[in-house]
C-alpha positions as CSV (number, residue, x, y, z in Angstrom):
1,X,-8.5,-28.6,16.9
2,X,-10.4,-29.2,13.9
3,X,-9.0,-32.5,12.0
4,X,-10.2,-34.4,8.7
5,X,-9.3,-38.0,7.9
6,X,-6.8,-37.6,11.2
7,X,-4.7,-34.6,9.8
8,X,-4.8,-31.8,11.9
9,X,-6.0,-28.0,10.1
10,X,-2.9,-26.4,12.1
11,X,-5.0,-24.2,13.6
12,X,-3.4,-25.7,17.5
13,X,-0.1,-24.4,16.2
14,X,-1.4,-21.3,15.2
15,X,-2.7,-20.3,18.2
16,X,0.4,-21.1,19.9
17,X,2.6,-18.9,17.3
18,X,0.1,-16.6,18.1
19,X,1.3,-16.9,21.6
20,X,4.9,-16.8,21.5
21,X,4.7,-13.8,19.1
22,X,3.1,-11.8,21.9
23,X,4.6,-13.0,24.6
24,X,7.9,-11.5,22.7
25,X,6.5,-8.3,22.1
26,X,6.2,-8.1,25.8
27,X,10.1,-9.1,26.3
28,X,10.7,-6.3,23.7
29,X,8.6,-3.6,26.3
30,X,10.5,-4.5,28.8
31,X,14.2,-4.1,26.5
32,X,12.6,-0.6,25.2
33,X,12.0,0.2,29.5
34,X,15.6,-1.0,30.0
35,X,17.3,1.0,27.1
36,X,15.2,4.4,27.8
37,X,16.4,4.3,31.4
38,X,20.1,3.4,29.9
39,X,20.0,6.6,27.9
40,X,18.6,8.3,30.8
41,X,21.4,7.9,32.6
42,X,24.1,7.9,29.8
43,X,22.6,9.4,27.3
44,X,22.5,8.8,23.6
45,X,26.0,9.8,22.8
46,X,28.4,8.5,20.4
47,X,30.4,6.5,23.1
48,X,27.4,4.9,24.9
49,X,26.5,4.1,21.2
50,X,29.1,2.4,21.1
51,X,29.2,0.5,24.4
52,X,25.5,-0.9,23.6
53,X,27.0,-1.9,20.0
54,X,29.5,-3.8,21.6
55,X,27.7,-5.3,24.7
56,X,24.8,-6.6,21.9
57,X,26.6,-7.5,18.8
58,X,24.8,-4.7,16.9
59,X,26.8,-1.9,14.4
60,X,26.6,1.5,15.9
61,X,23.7,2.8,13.4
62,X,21.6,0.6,14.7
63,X,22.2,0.8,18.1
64,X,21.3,4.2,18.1
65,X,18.2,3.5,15.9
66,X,17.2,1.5,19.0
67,X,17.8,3.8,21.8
68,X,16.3,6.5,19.9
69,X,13.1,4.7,19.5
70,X,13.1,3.7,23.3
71,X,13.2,7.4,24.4
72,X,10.6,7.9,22.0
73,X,8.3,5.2,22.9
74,X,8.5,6.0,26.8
75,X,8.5,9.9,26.4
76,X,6.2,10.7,23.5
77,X,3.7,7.1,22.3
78,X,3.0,5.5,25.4
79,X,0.0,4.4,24.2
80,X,2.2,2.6,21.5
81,X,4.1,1.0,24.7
82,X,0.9,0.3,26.1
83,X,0.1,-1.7,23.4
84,X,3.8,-3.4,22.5
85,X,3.4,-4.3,26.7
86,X,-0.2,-5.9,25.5
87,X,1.3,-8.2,22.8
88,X,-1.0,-6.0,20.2
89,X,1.9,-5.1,18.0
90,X,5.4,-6.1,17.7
91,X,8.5,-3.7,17.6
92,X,8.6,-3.2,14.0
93,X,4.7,-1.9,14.1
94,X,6.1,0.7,16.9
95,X,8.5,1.9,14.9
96,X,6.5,2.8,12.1
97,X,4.6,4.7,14.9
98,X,7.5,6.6,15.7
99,X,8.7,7.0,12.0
100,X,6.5,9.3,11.0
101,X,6.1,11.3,14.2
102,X,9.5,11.8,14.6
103,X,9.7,15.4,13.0
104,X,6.9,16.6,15.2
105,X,7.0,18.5,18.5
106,X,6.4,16.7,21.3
107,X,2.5,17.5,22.3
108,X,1.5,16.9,18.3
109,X,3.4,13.2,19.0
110,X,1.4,12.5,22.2
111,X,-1.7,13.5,20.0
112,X,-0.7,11.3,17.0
113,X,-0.5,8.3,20.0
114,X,-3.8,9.0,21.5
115,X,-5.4,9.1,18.4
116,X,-4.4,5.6,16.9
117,X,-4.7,3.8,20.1
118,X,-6.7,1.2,19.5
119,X,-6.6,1.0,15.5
120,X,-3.0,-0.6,15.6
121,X,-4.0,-4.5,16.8
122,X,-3.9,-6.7,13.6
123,X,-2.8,-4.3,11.5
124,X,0.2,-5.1,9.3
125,X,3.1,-2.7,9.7
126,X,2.3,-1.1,6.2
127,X,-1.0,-0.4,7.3
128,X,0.0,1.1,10.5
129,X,2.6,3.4,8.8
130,X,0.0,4.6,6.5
131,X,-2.4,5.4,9.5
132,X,0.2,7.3,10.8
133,X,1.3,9.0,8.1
134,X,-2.1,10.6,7.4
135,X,-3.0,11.1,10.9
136,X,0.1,13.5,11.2
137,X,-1.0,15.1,8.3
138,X,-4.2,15.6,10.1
139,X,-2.8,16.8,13.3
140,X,0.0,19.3,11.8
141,X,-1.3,20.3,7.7
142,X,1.1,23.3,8.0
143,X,4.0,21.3,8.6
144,X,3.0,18.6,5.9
145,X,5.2,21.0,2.4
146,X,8.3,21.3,5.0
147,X,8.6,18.1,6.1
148,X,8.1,17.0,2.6
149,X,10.5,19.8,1.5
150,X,13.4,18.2,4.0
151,X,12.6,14.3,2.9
152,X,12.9,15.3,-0.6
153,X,16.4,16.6,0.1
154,X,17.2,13.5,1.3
155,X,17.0,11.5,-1.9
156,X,20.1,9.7,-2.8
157,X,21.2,6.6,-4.8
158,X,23.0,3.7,-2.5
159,X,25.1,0.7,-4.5
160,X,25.3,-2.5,-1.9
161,X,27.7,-5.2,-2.7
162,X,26.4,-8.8,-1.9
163,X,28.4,-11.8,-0.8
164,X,28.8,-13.9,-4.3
165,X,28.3,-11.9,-7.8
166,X,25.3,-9.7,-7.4
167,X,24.7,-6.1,-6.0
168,X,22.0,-3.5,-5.2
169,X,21.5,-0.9,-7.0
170,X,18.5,1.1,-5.0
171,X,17.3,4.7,-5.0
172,X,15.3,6.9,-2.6
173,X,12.7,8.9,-4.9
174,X,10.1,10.6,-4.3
175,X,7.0,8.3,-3.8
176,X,5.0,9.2,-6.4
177,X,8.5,9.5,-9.3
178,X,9.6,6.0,-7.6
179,X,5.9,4.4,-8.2
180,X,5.6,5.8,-11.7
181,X,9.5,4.8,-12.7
182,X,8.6,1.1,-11.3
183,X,5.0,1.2,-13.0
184,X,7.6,1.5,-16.5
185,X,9.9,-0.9,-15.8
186,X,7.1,-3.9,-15.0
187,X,4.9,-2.9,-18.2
188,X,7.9,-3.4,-20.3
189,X,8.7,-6.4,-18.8
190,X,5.4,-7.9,-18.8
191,X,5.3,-6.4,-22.5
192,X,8.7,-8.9,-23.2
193,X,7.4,-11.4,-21.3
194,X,4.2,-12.1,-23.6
195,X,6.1,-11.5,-26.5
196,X,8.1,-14.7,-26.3
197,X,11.2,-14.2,-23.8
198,X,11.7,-17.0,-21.3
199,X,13.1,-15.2,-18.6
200,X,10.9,-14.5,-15.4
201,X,9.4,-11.6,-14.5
202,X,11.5,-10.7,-11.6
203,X,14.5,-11.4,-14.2
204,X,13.1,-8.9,-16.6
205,X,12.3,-6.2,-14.5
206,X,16.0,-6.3,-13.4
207,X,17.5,-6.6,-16.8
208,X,14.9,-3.5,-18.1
209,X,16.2,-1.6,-15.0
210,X,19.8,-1.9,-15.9
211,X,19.0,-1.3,-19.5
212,X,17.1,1.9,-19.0
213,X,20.3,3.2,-16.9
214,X,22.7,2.2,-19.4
215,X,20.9,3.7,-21.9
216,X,20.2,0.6,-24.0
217,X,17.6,0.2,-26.4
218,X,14.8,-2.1,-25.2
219,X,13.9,-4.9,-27.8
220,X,10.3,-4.5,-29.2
221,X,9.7,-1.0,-27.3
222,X,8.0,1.5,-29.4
223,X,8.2,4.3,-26.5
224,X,11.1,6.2,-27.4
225,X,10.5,9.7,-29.4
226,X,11.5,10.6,-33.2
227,X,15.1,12.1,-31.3
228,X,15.8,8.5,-29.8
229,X,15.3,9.4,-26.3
230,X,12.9,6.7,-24.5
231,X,9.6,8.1,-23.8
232,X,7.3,7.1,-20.5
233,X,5.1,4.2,-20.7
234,X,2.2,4.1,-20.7
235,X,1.4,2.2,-17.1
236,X,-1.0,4.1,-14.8
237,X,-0.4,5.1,-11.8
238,X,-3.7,6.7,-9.2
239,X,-3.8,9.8,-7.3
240,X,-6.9,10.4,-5.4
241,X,-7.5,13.8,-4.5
242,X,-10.3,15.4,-3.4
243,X,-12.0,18.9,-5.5
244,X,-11.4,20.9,-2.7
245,X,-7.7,20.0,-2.1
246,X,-7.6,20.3,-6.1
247,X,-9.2,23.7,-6.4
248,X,-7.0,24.9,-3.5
249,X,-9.7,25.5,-1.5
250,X,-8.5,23.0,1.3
251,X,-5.2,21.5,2.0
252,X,-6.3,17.7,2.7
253,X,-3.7,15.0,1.6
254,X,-4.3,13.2,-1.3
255,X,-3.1,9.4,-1.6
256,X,-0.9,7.4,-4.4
257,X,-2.5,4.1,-4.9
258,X,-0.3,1.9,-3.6
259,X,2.0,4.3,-1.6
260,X,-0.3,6.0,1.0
261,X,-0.9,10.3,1.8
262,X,1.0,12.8,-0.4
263,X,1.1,16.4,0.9
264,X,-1.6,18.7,-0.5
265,X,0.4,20.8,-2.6
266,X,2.6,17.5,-4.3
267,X,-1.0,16.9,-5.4
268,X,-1.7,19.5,-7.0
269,X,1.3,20.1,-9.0
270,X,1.0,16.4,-10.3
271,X,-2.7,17.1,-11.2
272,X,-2.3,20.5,-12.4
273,X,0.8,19.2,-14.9
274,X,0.0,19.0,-18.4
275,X,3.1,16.3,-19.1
276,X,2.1,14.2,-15.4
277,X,2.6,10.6,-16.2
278,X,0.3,9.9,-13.1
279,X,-3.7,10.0,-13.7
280,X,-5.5,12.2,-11.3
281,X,-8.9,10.4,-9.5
282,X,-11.2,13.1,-7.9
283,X,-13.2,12.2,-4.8
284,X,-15.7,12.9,-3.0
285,X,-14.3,14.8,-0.2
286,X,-17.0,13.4,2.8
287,X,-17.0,10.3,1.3
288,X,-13.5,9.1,-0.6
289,X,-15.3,7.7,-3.5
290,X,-14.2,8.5,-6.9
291,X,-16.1,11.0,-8.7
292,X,-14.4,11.5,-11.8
293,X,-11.2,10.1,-13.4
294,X,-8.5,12.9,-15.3
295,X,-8.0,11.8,-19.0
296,X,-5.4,14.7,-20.3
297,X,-3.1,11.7,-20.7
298,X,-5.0,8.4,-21.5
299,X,-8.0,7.7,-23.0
300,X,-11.3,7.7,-20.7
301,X,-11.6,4.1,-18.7
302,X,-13.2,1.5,-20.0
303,X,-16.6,1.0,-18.1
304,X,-16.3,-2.1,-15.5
305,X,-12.8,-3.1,-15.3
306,X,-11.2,0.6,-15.1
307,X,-13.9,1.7,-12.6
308,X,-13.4,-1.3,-10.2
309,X,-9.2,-0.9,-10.1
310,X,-10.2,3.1,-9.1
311,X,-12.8,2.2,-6.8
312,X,-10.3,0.0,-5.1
313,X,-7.2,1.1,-5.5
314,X,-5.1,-2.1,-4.5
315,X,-5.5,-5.1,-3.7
316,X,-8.2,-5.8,-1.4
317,X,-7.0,-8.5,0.6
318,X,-6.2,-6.5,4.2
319,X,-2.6,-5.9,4.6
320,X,-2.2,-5.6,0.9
321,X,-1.1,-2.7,-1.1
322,X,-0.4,-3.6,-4.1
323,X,-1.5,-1.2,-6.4
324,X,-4.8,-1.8,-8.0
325,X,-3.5,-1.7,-12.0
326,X,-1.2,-4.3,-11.4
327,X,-4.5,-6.8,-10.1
328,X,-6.8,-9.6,-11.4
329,X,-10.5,-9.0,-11.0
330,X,-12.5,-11.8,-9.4
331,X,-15.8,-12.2,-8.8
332,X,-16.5,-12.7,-4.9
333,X,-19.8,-14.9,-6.2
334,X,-18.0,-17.1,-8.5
335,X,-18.9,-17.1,-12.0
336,X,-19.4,-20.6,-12.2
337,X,-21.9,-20.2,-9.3
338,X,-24.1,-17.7,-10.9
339,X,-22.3,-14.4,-9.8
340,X,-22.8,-11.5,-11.6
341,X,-20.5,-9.6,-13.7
342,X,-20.7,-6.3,-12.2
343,X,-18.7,-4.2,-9.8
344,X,-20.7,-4.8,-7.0
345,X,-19.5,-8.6,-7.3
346,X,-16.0,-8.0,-8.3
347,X,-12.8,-7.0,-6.7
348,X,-9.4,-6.4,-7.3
349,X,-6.9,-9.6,-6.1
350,X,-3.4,-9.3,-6.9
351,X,-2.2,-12.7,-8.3
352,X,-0.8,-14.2,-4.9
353,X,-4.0,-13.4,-2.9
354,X,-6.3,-14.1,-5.9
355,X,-4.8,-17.7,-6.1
356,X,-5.4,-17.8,-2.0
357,X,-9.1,-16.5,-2.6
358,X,-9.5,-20.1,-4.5
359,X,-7.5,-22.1,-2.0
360,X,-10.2,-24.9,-0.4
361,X,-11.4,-23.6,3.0
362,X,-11.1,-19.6,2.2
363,X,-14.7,-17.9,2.0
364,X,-15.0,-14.6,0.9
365,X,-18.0,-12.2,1.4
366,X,-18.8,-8.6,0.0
367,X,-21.3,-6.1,1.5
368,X,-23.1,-3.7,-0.2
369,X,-21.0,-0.7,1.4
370,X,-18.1,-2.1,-0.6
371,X,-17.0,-4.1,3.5
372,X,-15.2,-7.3,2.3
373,X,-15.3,-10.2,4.9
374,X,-12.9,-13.0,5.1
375,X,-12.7,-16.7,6.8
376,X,-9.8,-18.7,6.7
377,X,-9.0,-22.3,6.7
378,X,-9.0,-22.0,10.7
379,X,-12.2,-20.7,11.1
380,X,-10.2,-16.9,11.7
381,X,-12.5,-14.1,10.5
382,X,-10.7,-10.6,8.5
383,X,-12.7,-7.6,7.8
384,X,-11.5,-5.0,4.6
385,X,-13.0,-1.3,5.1
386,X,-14.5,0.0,2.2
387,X,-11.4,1.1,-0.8
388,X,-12.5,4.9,0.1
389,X,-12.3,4.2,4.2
390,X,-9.1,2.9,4.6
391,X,-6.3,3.9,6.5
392,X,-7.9,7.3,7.0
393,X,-6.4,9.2,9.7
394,X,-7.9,11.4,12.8
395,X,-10.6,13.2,11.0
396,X,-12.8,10.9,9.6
397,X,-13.0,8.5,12.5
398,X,-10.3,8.9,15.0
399,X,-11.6,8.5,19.0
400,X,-10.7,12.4,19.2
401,X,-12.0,13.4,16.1
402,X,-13.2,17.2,16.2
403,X,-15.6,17.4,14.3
404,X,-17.8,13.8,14.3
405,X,-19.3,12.5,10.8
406,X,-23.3,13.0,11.8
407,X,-25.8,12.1,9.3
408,X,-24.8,12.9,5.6
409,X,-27.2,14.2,2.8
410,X,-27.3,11.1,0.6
411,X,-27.4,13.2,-2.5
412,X,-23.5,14.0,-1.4
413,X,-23.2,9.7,-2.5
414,X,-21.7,9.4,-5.9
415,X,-24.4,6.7,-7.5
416,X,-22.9,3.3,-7.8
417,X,-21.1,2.7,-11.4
418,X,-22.9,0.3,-14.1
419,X,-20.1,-0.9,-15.4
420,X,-21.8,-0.1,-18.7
421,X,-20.9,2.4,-21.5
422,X,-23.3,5.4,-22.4
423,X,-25.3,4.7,-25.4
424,X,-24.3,6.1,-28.7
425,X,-20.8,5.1,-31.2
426,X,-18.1,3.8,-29.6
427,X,-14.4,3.2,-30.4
428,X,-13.7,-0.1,-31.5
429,X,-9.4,-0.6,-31.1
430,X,-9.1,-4.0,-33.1
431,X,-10.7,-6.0,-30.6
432,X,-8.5,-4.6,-27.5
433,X,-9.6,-5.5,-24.1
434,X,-9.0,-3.7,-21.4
435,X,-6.5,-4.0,-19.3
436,X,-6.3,-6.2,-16.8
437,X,-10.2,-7.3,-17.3
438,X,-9.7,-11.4,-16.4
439,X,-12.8,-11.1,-14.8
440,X,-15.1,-10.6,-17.8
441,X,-12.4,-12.2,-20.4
442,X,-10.0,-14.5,-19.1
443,X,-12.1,-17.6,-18.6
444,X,-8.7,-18.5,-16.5
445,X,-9.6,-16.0,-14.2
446,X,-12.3,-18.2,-12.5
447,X,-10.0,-21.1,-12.4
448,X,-7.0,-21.1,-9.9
449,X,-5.3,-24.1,-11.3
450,X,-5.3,-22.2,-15.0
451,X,-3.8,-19.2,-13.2
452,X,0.0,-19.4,-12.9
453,X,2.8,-17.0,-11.5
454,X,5.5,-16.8,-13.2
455,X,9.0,-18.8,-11.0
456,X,10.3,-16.6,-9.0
457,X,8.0,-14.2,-9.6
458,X,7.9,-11.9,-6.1
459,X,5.1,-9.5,-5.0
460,X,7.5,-6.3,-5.2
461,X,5.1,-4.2,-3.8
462,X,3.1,-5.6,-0.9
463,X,4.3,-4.6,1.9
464,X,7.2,-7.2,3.4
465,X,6.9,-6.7,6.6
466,X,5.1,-8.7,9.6
């Protein structure tokens, strides 16, 4: 137990959190044992339902939630149990296991288990559903525009009524409509938010929410068309897909920046759509990186900054997804300490991890493959895959992988951006900089104490779960 001046580093009572959160992992294989041979006996009818509800204190939807995913555990992932038994992961990461594999038959399950054994230990639960996600998209492509066909149809509005004055008003969209209808709502509110207006953030993006669904003029937007009715703003949102998937050629899932796979042909029909609010990133199909960015809708990106928030896509702090428009760009090297400006010293931190990359005691390392290494206070070390690299599913690196990566031609590479423009005129826009460029602009960007969140401000978007 390292200690300075007599105060401990915590790093005693981390270990023993540590501990206890494993040891109740392995108290919750041992409930998901006793509830699978419950529902073999009784089965998973409406009145043992109810008998479990009772006995546990629990409502009767989520007493079947947890027999159903005990049947599914011990029948269909019991390489998930294996590891839930192991103190690897805790109930919550199984269930995003069985989430996702829950439409499949039962021997493209078992293959889905086998094939992410092993990749689930430290992962956080958002990173384990998006493993899963695309790694059933690998196993079963031909199911992948059914089984989005059938979620789709489940898309419905829910009102929740709290316990003092508030209430929820939350939809269930379609990822990449949801992602491009929140991407509005927080540019509009940042937009109020550096014209003057006091409230927070979190406060604005509410009050623009309720506005936009009332139908209420926004003050100071200069979106809405010459027939009154609000226009999209301009906030980008990143899908990377491949040429081959684009061409139709191949079927392989693209991903939304932020969200994780989208089906082939979703894909295509937001790439191919003349009026798509979303900005289409082609990649290198053996490799992930990007190869070229669409620019029907925006202008072309500006050198550096642009390139570095497609390169990474969110945040690159592991467990983070954030999408990578709404970061800061840091320089790994600090700036003060001689680092380069270029993108092979810069990453994309959204503001809560940027402010814990300049917290004393974190170190943070970059590798030439784009690898980014982490070590905290208590002398724990974190590893980031490359942007392109991770959460890829069962056939890029998956232990039954059928066809192996062997030695690539390393003219199939893209070269490394410059970060610079291409000689000849350029645009000047009054002085504009781009977009969320703090790195090369925002002297505040190298200085954490300069850096403030707004109160209350919230991380919307990384994922909330342990």
């Amino acid at each position: 137990m390292a200690s300075v001046g007599g105060v401990t580093d915590g790093g005693t009572d981390l270990d023993e959190m540590v501990r206890i959160e494993r040891d109740i992992a392995r108290l919750h294989a041992r409930f998901v044992d006793a509830a699978a041979r419950f529902v073999a006996v009784r089965g998973c009818t409406d009145e043992a339902v109810a008998e479990v509800g009772v006995a546990l204190g629990w409502t009767g939807r989520f007493a079947r939630q947890r027999l159903e995913l005990a049947e599914q555990l011990t029948t269909r992932l019991p390489h998930t149990l294996d590891a839930l038994t192991r103190g690897e992961i805790d109930l919550v990461k199984a269930a995003k296991v069985a989430g996702p594999t829950a439409a499949l038959a039962d021997e493209p399950a078992k293959r889905v288990d086998r094939l992410v054994a092993g990749r689930l230990d430290g992962a956080t639960a958002g990173s384990v559903q998006r493993l899963v996600k695309k790694t059933v998209i690998d196993i079963d492509p031909e199911g992948q525009t059914e089984r989005a066909r059938h979620e789709r149809a489940q898309r419905h509005v829910r009102l929740s009524h709290g316990d003092g004055s508030m209430a929820t008003l939350a939809a269930e969209l379609p990822a990449e409509r949801a992602q491009a209808a929140y991407a509005r709502i927080d540019t509009a509110a940042r937009t109020l938010r550096r014209s003057g207006d006091r409230r927070t953030l979190d406060q604005l993006r509410a009050d623009v929410y309720g506005d936009l669904l009332l139908g209420h003029d926004l003050p100071g937007d200069d979106t809405s068309t010459a027939q009154g009715t609000p226009s999209a703003t301009k906030a980008d949102v990143f899908v990377h897909i491949d040429l081959a998937t684009l061409t139709g050629l191949a079927d392989n899932p693209a991903e939304l920046a932020g969200h994780g796979p989208l089906p082939a042909p979703v894909a295509r029909a937001i790439a191919h759509d003349p009026t798509s609010t979303w900005r289409r990133i082609i990649t290198d199909p053996h490799t992930g990186a990007p190869l070229d960015v669409g620019h029907t809708r925006y202008r072309p990106p500006r050198a550096l900054a642009d390139y570095v928030k497609v390169r990474d896509r969110t945040c690159r702090f592991p467990g983070c997804h954030r999408p990578a428009d709404d970061v800061d760009l840091d320089h790994v090297i600090p700036h003060g300490c001689d680092g380069p400006t270029c993108a092979a010293n810069l990453i994309g931190l959204c503001r809560h991890h940027h402010r814990v990359k300049h917290t004393p005691g974190w170190t943070f390392r970059l590798d030439t493959d784009g690898t980014l290494h982490i070590a905290t206070p208590t002398g724990r070390h974190v590893t980031g895959p490359p942007p392109h690299e991770t959460d890829h599913g069962s056939e890029r690196d998956g232990p039954e992988a059928t066809s192996p990566p062997g030695p690539r031609d390393p003219r199939l590479r893209p070269e490394p951006h410059p970060g610079r423009r291409p000689r000849g005129k350029t645009r000047r826009r009054g002085g504009r900089r781009p977009r969320g460029d703090t790195a090369a602009h925002d002297p505040a960007a190298h200085d954490p104490v300069a850096r403030r969140t707004e109160p209350g401000e919230r991380n919307t978007t990384s994922d909330a779960s342990p």
